[in-house]
N, C-alpha and C positions, 0 to 999 in steps of 0.2 A: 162182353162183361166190362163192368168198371171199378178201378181197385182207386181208392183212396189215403191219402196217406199226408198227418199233419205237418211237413216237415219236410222242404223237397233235399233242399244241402244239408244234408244229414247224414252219420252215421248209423242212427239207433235203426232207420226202416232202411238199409242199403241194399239187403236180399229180395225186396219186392221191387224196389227199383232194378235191380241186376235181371232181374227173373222177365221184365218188363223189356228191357233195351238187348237182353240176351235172347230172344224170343225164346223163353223155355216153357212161360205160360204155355204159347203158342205149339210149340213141342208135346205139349199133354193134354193137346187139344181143346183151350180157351185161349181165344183172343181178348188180351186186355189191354183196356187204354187208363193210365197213370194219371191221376190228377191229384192236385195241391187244394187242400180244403182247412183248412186253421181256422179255430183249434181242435185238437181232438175232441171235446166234446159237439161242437158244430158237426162235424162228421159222421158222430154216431146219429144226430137227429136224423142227418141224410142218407145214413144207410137205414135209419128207421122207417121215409118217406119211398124208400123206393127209390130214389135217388143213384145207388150204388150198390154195387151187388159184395163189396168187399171191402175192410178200414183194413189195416196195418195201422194201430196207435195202441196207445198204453190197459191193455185189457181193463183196468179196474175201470175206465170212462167210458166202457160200454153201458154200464149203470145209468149212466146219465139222460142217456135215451131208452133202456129196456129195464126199467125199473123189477131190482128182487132176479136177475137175470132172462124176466120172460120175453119170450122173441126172436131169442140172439144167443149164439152159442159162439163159442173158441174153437175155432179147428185146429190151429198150431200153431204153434212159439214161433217166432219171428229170429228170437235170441231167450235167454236167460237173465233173469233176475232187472229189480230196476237200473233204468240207466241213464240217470241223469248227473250233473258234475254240479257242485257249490263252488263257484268262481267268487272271490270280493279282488278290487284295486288293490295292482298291485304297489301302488303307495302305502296302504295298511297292514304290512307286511307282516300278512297272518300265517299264523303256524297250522301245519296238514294237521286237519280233527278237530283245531279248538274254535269251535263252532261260537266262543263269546262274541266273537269279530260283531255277527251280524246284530248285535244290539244298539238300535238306533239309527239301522242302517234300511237303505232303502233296494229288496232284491226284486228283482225282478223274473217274473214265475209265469209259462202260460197259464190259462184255465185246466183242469185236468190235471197235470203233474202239479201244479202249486199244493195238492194235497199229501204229497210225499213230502214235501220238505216242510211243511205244515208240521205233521206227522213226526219224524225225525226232530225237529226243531224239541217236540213236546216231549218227546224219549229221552230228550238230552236235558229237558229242567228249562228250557226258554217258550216264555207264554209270550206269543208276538205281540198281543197289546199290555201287556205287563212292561215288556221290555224294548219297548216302541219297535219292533221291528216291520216295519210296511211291506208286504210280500203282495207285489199287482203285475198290471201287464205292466210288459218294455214296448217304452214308446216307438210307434212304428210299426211294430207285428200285428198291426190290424189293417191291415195295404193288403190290395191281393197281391199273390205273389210272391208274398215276404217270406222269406226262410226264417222259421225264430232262433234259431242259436247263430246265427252271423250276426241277424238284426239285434242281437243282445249284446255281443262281443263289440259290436259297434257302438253302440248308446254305453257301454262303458266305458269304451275309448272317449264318448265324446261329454262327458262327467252327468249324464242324467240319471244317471244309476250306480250303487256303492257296490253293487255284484249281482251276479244271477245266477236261476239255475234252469240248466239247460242241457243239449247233447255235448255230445264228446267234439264234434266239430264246431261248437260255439267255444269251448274250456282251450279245444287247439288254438284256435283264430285268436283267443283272447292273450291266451300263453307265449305264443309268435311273436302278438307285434310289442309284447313285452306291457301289455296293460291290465292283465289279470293273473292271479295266481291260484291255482287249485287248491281248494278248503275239504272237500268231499268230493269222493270217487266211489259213489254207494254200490257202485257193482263188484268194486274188487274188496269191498270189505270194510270201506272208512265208513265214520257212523256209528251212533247208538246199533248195536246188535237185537232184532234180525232186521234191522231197516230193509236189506236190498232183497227181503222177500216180498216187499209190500206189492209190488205188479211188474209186469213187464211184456215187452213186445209181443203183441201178439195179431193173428189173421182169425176176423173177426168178422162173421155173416148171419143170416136173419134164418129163423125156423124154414119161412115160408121157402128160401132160394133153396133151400137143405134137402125139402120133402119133395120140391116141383123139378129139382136140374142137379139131381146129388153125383154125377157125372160131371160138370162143371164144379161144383165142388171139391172134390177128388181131383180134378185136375188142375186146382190153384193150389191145394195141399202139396201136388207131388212138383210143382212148376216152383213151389218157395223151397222144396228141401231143395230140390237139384241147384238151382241158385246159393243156395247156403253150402251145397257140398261145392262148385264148383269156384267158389272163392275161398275154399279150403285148400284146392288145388291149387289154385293160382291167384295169391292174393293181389298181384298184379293187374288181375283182372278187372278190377276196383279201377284203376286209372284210365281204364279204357273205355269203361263206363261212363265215368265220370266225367271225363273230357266232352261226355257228350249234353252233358246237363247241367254241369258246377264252374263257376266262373274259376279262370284257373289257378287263383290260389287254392282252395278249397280243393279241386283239383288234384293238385300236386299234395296235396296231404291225407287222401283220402285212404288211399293203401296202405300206410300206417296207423292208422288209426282202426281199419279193417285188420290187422295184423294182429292187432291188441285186443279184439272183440272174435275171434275165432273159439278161444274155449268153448264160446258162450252160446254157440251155431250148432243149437239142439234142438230140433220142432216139440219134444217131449215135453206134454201139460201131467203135468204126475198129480195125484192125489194132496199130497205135501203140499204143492207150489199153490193148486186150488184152494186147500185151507186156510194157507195165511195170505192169498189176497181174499178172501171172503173175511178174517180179520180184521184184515185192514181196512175194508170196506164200512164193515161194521162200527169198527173205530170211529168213521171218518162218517159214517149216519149214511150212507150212501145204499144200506143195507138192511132193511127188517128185520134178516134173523138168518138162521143156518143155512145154506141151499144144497142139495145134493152137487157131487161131484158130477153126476151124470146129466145136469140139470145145467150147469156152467159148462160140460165140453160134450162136445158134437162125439162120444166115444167111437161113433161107428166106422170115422177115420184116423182111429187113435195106429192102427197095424199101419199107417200107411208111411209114420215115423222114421220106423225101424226099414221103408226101404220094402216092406211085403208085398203081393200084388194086389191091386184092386179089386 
């Protein structure tokens, strides 16, 4: 099997890479190999073409390839609620929330997520072409290979960009070397309210893998929770991982940052969480019309959450 994921130095997809280098896939009986595919919309095409039997990226950019959600279902949370961070210079010594900063200013946003802070931006009263705010790619993250939230943290360091928005391992890196300051932290509550419903990590496969190998299925389900509980245990865990894939700064900051996203290490797709990204979807045209909750999540391995047997 091949799991995909847009974002290798990362915290937001950490439990598929754990789940990956800890052989736990392989524990619940699939073999999977990890590969870096940028951006999550690129990805969903590739697990559209057959390409990939599994994305780990931001559920609402499943859309982008299975239009109205036909095709492609959610098997489970990854993490909770969205999770990207509003970084600007920290020359512009913005205050945590007041989102005026970014007028005029140039953020830098992948494809996919750029529609969250899109989104938020419009909740808060700022129209980006009203208020010239330029929200594109960061120069670079089109390189294979590139991790986008270091390659952010870096083009901010090096003045091509006024801020970004990106993972929590771009907002550290940026925080660190003392060139950006945290504006928004949408997962813990900063933001127009209910911004950090609008999507979030999630393990994401096609009808067709579902109906022909639902056994392989079932066993990336229980290979991400085991992963997610076992860096509950030992968030430690994180650095030992990571040492094996993260240059090592990134590295050495990885375990805290894991520290700080445990609440959030719940495979559970609730009704709720399905409403308001079909909202936001909506919002955001990405969307026709209502879809069933049963229609957006694969329910049949909804028991496997909770740890029940297959």
């Amino acid at each position: 099997m091949r799991l995909a994921i847009p974002d290798l130095i990362s915290n937001s997809y950490f439990p598929a890479i754990a789940a990956v280098e800890q052989d736990l896939f392989a524990a619940e009986g699939v073999e999977m190999q990890l590969e870096l595919v940028f951006p999550v919309t690129r990805a969903m095409h590739a697990l559209r073409e057959g390409e990939f039997d599994f994305i780990v990226g931001a559920a609402h950019a499943t859309l982008a390839a299975f239009p109205d959600w036909q095709g492609a279902r959610l098997v489970a949370a990854a993490a909770q609620r969205m999770y990207w961070f509003l970084v600007m210079r920290a020359d512009l010594h913005a205050t945590r929330g007041d989102l005026s900063v970014v007028k005029g200013r140039r953020i830098g946003a992948a494809p996919g997520p750029d529609a969250g802070l899109v989104r938020l931006l419009r909740e808060a009263g700022i129209d980006a072409e009203r208020d010239a705010v330029q929200i594109g790619p960061v120069p670079g993250s089109d390189q294979p290979s590139v991790s986008f939230g270091v390659t952010a943290a870096q083009a901010l360091a090096d003045g091509k960009l006024d801020g970004f928005w990106a993972n929590g391992m771009g907002a550290e890196v940026a925080v660190q070397r003392g060139v950006g300051s945290v504006v928004l932290d949408t997962r813990r509550g900063d933001g127009p309210p209910p911004s950090w419903h609008y999507t979030f990590p999630a393990l994401v496969t096609t009808e067709r893998l579902i109906a022909d190998d639902p056994a392989a299925v079932t066993g990336a389900v229980r290979g991400l929770i085991r992963a997610q509980s076992a860096l509950k245990a030992d968030p430690d865990l994180a650095t030992t991982v990571a040492q094996r894939v993260f240059p090592p700064m990134e590295a050495g900051l990885i375990a805290e940052l894991i520290r700080r996203d445990l609440p959030y290490y719940d495979p559970t797709i609730s009704p709720e969480t399905v409403a308001a990204l079909n909202q936001f979807a909506r919002d955001m045209h990405f969307l026709s019309g209502d879809v069933p909750y049963d229609h957006v999540v694969a329910t049949q391995f909804a028991h496997l959450w909770k740890g029940q047997p297959a």
